[in-house]
N, C-alpha and C positions, 0 to 999 in steps of 0.2 A: 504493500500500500504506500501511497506516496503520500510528503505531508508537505501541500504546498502555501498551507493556509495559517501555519505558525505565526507569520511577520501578518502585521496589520491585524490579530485578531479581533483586538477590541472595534473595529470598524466592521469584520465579518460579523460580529454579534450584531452592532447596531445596523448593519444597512442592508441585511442577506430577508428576505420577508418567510413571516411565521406560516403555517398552514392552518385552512381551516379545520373547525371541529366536526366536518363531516368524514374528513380523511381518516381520524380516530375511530369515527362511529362504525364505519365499514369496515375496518378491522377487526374491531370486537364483534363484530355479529358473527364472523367465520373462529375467533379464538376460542375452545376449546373451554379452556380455566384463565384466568386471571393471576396466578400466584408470580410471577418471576417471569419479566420480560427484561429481553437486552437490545437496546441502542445500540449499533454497530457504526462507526464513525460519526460519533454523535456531536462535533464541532464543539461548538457553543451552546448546543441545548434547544437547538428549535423544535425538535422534534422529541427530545424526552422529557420534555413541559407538558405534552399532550398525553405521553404515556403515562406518566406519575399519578392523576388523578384514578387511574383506573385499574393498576394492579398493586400489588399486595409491596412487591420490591421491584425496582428497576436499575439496572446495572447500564450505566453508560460509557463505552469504550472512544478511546481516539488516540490518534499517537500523536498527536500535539498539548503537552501541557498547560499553555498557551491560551488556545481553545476551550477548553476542559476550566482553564480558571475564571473563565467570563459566564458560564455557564448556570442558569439559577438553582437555590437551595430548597431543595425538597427533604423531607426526612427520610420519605421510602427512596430517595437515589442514591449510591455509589456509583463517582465519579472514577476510573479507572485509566491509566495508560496501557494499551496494551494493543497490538497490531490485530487486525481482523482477523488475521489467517491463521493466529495460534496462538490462541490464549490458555489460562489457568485454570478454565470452567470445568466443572465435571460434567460427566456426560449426559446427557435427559435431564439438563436443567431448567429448560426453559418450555414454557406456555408459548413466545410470539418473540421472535427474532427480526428485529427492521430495522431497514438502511436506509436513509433519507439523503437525498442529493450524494451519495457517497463511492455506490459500487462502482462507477464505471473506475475506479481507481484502485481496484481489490485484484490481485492475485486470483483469478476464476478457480484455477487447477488447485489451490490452498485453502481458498475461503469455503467453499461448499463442500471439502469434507470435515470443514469444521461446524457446519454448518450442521450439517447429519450428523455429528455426534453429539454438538449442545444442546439441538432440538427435540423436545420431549416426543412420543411416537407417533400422537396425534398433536404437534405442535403447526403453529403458521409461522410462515416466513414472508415477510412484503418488502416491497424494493417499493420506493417514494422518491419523487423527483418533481423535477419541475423544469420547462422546456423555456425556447428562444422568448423571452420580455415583448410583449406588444402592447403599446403605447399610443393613445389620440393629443396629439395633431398627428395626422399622416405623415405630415412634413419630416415630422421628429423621429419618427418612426422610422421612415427610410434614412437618417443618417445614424438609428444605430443598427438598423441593416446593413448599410454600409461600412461602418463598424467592426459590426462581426465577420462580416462576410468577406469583406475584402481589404480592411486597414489590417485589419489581424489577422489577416489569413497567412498561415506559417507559424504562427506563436503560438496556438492554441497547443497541450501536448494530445497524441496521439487518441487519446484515450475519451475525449470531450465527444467523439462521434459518436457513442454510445446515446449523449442524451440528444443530438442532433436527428437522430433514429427513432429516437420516444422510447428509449430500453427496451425497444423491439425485438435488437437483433443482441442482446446479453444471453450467455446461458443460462438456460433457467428449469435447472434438472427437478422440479418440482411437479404437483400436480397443479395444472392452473386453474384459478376463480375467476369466473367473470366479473370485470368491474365496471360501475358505470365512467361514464365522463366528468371529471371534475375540473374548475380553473379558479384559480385566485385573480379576485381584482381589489384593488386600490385607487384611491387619489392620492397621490405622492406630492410634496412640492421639490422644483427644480433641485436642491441642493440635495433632498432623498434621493433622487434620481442619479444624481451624481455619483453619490456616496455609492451606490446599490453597483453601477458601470466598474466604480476603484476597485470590486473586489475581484473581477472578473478576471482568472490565472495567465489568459491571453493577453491582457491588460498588463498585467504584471511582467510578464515575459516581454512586452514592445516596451517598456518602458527603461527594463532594465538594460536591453540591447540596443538599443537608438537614441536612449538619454530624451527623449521629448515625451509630451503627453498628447495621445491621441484621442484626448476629449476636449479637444479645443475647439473644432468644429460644433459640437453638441454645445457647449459652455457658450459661444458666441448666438447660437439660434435663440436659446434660454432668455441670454439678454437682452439680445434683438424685440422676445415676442414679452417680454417683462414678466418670465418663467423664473427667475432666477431668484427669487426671494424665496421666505420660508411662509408667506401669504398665498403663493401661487399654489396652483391645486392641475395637475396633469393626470390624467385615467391609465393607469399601468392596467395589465392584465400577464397570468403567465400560465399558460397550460400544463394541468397535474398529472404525473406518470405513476403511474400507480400498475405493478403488478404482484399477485399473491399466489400463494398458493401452497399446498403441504407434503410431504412424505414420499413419494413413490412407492 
């Protein structure tokens, strides 16, 4: 697993967006028992905020301690470092194993026989994501198309096509649930906006290899359309990857 999110974490925390609680609620309808769920690249804790309320204990993993310390305090959570692919857990520990924004970055051939071994026999496993940022004005939208697509093209690492695919094409030696369609939306103002683009690993990668920042085109539109304050209000949206499934 790669940890590319150590530097800038306190910015990961505040500008990376939470998920809804319906993404939770569809999770427990297929979970089995409740007792001991594990967060698998759990960053900053977006996603085992959600899990905390509903099981007994929740164990959250990341190899960034970084991450891990921005993270918020629950009493049923232990925070943990320890890489995906092989941890200390005994075996049929867990009720519901889930990765939020995380697997495209896991060791496949490592993680899912750790996977089958933590997971209790009728346990869930879900992979959670969240795809390319769509934003109104259109305008704006096409420059962080242009963005992604073609200022960053070459810096992204190999691995980000997974979610460019929708975790379509991940292996997923599981038995699969159907899910419905979920997306996250927001009004952001200009400088969330901003913050949310700083964290992006491509971003990171142009920045350190070319010495400029390639949100200056965005930063100039913002100002231009009077986006750029913390008054303004822009319509994000991001489409949710959600796949589950259990045991073979």
């Amino acid at each position: 697993m790669k940890d590319l999110f150590s530097t800038g974490s306190q910015l990961y925390h505040q500008a990376r967006p939470t998920y809804p609680s319906s993404i939770i609620e569809e999770i427990l309808k297929h979970a089995s028992e409740r007792e001991l769920a594990w967060d698998c690249g759990a960053g900053s804790g977006q996603f085992t905020q959600l899990l905390a309320p509903y099981f007994e204990q929740v164990v959250a993993t990341d190899l960034s301690q970084q991450q891990l310390h921005q993270a918020p305090h629950f009493d049923n959570v232990s925070y943990q470092v320890q890489p995906a692919e092989k941890t200390s857990f005994m075996s049929q520990s867990f009720d519901v194993i889930a990765v939020a924004q995380a697997i495209h970055w896991f060791d496949f051939n490592k993680f899912y026989p750790e996977v089958y071994r933590c997971l209790k026999p009728d346990g869930l496993f879900a992979v959670i994501g969240y795809a390319l940022i769509h934003v109104e004005p259109p305008e704006l939208n096409q420059l962080i198309q242009t963005l992604y697509f073609e200022t960053l093209n070459g810096y992204w690492d190999a691995e980000r096509r997974y979610i460019d695919e929708c975790y379509r094409t991940i292996p997923f030696p599981f038995k699969s649930i159907s899910t419905p369609e979920y997306h996250m939306s927001y009004r952001w103002t200009g400088p969330q906006l901003l913050n949310y683009l700083s964290t992006w690993s491509g971003l990171k990668h142009y920045k350190q290899q070319r010495g400029t920042d390639p949100l200056i085109p965005i930063q100039h539109y913002l100002a231009a359309h009077q986006l750029d304050s913390h008054q303004s209000e822009i319509e994000v949206q991001f489409p949710i990857l959600l796949r589950m499934g259990k045991r073979e």
